[in-house]
N, C-alpha and C positions, 0 to 999 in steps of 0.2 A: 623316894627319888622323884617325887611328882608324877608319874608315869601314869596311864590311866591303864587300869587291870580288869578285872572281872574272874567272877569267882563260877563255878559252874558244878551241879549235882547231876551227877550220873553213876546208874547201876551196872555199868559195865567192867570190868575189871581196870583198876588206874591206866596200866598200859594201854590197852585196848581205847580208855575212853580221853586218856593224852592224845592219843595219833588222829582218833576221832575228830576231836576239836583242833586240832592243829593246823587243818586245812584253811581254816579263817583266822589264825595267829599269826603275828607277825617275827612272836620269838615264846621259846617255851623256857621257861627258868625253870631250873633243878638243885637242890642242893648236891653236893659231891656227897661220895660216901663217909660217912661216921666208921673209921675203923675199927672202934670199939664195938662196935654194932652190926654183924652180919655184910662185910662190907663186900662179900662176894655174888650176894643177892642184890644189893644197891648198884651193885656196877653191872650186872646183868640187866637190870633193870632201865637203869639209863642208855645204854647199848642198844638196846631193841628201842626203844624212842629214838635217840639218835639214828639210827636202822632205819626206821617206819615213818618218822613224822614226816608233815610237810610245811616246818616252819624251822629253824635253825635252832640248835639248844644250847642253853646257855645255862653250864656246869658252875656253882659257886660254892667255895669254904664255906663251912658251917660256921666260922667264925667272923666273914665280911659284912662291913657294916657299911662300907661306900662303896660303887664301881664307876670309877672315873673313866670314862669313853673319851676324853679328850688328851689323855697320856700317850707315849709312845705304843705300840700295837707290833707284836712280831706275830704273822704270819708264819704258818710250816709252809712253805712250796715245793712242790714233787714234780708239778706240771700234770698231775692226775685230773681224774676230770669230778675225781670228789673232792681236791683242792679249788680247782676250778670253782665249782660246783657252790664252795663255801663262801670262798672270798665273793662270788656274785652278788649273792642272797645277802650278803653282808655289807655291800656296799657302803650304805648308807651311815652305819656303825662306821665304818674303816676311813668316812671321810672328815670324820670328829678327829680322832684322833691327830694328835702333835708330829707326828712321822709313822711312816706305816715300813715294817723290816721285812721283806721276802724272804725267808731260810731255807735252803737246802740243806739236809745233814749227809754229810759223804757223798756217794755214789747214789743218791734218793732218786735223779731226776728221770722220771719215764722217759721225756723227750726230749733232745738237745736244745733247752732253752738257754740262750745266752742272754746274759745280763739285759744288752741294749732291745734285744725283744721284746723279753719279758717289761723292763722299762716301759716300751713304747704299747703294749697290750694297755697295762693297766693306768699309762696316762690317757686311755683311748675313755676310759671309763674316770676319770678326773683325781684319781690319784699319782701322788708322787711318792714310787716307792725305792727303798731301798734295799736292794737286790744281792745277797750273799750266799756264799755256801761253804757251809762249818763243818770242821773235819768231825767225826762221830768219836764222843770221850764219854765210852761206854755205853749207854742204852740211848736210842733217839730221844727218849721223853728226855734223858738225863741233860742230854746236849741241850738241847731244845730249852731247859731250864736253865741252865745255865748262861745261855745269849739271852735269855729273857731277861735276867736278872744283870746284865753286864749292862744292859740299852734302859734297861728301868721301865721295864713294859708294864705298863697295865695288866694286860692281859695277851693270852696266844689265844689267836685263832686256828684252828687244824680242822680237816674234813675227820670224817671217820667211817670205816667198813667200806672197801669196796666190794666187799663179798657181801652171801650171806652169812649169819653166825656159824654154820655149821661149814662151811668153804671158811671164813677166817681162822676156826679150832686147826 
């Protein structure tokens, strides 16, 4: 994707030496889990980086071969401050994109954000977004995929853990 990268050896355990480096990244690419393949360790794994790091991470199919940043983008919005939190760090990302979708799923939102707020928040920071909230049709992620695929997202953006792993169990 022309992107410039750098490759880095370190004797620390992967986890321990991902978060390490992460403090001077600007994004950490991960593959998702191989289900075939211990995918209970893989997402553990991913988890405590997303958890730890201090660069944003970015989960991809073992099977993607493009990632188009200038397609539609749905956002999860809860109004948390690990949504917050996302959508900042990601700015830059989210202002490629062709339309950016705010989601709430049901009753998600911490704080009474209403639409023209939230609106006026995130056009304070130069986007123009599109502000919804979808009834929940069955598991968030379920929802969440589903309005993904209805708007032709690219990609969801979503915060993760407001706990630690052992407060999220």
């Amino acid at each position: 994707e022309k992107v410039d990268w750098s490759w880095r050896h370190n004797a620390l355990g992967a986890v321990q030496a991902i978060i390490r480096e992460s403090a001077l990244a600007d994004l950490i690419v991960l593959s998702a889990p191989n289900q075939n393949y211990q995918p209970d360790i893989a997402r553990a794994f991913i988890g405590e980086i997303a958890l730890m790091a201090a660069a944003p991470v970015l989960t991809v199919p073992l099977d993607l071969e493009e990632f188009d940043v200038s397609g539609p983008v749905l956002a999860a919005w809860n109004g948390s401050l690990e949504a917050t939190r996302t959508i900042r760090s990601n700015i830059g990302l989210l202002q490629k994109g062709s339309e950016v979708h705010l989601v709430s799923v049901g009753q998600a939102m911490l704080r009474s954000f209403d639409a023209a707020e939230s609106k006026a928040y995130f056009a304070l920071l130069g986007l123009d977004v599109e502000v919804s909230d979808i009834a929940r049709e069955g598991s968030t992620t379920e929802s969440l995929l589903q309005k993904a695929a209805e708007i032709g997202a690219s990609y969801i953006l979503l915060g993760a853990y407001g706990h630690s792993r052992f407060r999220e169990a």
